[in-house]
C-alpha positions, 0 to 999 in steps of 0.5 A: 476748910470746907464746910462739907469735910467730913471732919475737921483736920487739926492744926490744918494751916499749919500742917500746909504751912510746914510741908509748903507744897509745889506743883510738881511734888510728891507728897504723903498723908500717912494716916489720911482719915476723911482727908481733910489734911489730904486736900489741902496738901492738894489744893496746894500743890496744884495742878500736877502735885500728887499725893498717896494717902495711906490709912487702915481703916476701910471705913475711913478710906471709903469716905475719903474716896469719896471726898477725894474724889475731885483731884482724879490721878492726883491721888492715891489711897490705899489701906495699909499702915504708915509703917508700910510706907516704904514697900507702897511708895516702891510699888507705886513707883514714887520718887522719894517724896517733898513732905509727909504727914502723920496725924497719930491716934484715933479720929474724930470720926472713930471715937463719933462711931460707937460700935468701933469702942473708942469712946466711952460717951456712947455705949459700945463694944469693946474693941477699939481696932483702927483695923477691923482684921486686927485678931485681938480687941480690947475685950481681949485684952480687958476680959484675957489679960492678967491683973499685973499686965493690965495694970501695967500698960494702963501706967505705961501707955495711959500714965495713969496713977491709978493703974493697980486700983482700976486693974484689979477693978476689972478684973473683979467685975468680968465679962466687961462687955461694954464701953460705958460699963468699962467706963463705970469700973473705972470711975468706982475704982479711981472714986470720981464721979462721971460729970463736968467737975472734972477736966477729964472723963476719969476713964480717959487715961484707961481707955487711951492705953487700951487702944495703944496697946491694942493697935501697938501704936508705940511700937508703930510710931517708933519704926515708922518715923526712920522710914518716913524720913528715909522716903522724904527727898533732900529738903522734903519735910515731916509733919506729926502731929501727937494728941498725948505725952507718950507719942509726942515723947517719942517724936521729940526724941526722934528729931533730937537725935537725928539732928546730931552728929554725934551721939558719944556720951558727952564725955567722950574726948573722941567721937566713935559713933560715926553718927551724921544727921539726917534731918533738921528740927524745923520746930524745938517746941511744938506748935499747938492749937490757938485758942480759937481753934480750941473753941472750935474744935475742943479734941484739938487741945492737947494736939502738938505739931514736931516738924522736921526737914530731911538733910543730905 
């Protein structure tokens, strides 16, 4: 990877070795960011590849224009949400494409951005919007939302223990109009002390669960995953790669069943369902960071990558 990317992708070769591109193909960076995965993907499947770059962040997309720049018509972006695949590939007048990406969760560049509110390290507001026209932040939802709904996505998306406890710590301390305050309320209530002697910041998990719930991610992953796999051409392949539990959880479930040709209940003498795979599992078990690139790059420790081929 270049030094002058604006950021640096994770799993990088291995993303470009699990989509293999070829000149000529037709590939997808569903959530491009800087476009560090992008250009690889390019660099690889010169000189007549091509390839859409989808994400809904402007600022992103401004910065990947730009780094981008050199590949001309080889490349498209445009802003919308990979869950838009479908309709933009038809508009563009693509082929079902050779490979597709999706680099799940916020960015590097997001969480080095204080006033986007991803990160609790330097003070910000509280919004944590992938897109900045989204009509709910997460002030909304830490100063609007009830204590039981609070508590209760913070153990859902954030499993976090101390849901109840930091739930109704907020709720006691509103307005929370800042990242660092936010951060403060839930290292009193969960009792740990901000520093180094804990692995993880203990507003970790919080603040994970705002941001999933205020981009609804869950659900975005969940409907998004079909339909990436329906643009892939026979043989194309998906690559996800997911920085926590939950979404890995539903990538790995996803690839499991559609592996299968039936999905009756085990007991079932006769099969009933009519299921028939759609895809391979190229990976059973995600492929993660080595500890070099750990090192290099300490975000990418929790990164696990699901790789998965389209069948006829």
């Amino acid at each position: 990877m270049d030094s002058k990317a604006p950021h640096q992708p994770v799993l990088y070769q291995a993303i470009i070795h699990a989509l293999q591109p070829t000149s000529p193909g037709f590939y997808v960076d569903g959530t491009v960011g800087a476009g560090g995965h992008a250009r690889g993907i390019l660099e690889a499947c010169a000189p007549e590849g091509r390839l859409l770059g989808l994400d809904v962040d402007p600022h992103a997309l401004a910065l990947c224009r730009e780094f981008l720049a050199p590949y001309g018509e080889r490349v498209r972006l445009v802003q919308a949400s990979y869950l838009s695949l479908d309709s933009v590939l038809e508009g563009l007048g693509w082929p079902p494409v050779n490979g597709i990406v999706l680099d799940l969760g916020a960015s590097s560049m997001q969480f080095d951005t204080p006033e986007r509110g991803f990160s609790f390290i330097k003070d910000g507001p509280l919004d944590m919007r992938f897109d900045p026209d989204l009509p709910v932040s997460a002030a909304d939802l830490v100063n609007g939302w009830a204590e039981s709904d609070l508590a209760d996505i913070l153990f859902r998306y954030g499993e976090e223990p101390a849901a109840r406890r930091i739930a109704q710590a907020i709720v006691q301390a509103r307005p929370v109009t800042g990242t660092r305050q936010l951060a403060e309320i839930v290292a009193r209530a969960v009792k740990k002390p901000i520093g180094r002697v804990h692995r993880i910041h203990p507003a970790t998990r919080t603040f994970q669960a705002l941001r999933i719930a205020v981009n609804d991610e869950v659900e975005t992953i969940r409907k998004a995953l079909p339909k990436a796999m329906n643009a892939l051409a026979p043989g194309g392949r998906l690559a996800v790669i997911a920085f926590h539990s939950l979404e890995d959880r539903l990538v790995k479930e996803y690839f499991r069943l559609e592996s299968r040709d039936c999905i009756c209940p085990p007991r079932q003498p006769v099969c009933t369902c009519g299921h028939v795979a759609t895809l391979k599992e190229i990976t059973r078990k995600p492929i993660v960071p080595d500890d070099a690139e750990i090192q290099a790059n300490p975000r990418a420790r929790s990164a696990k990558l699901r790789i998965a081929e389209k069948v006829n």
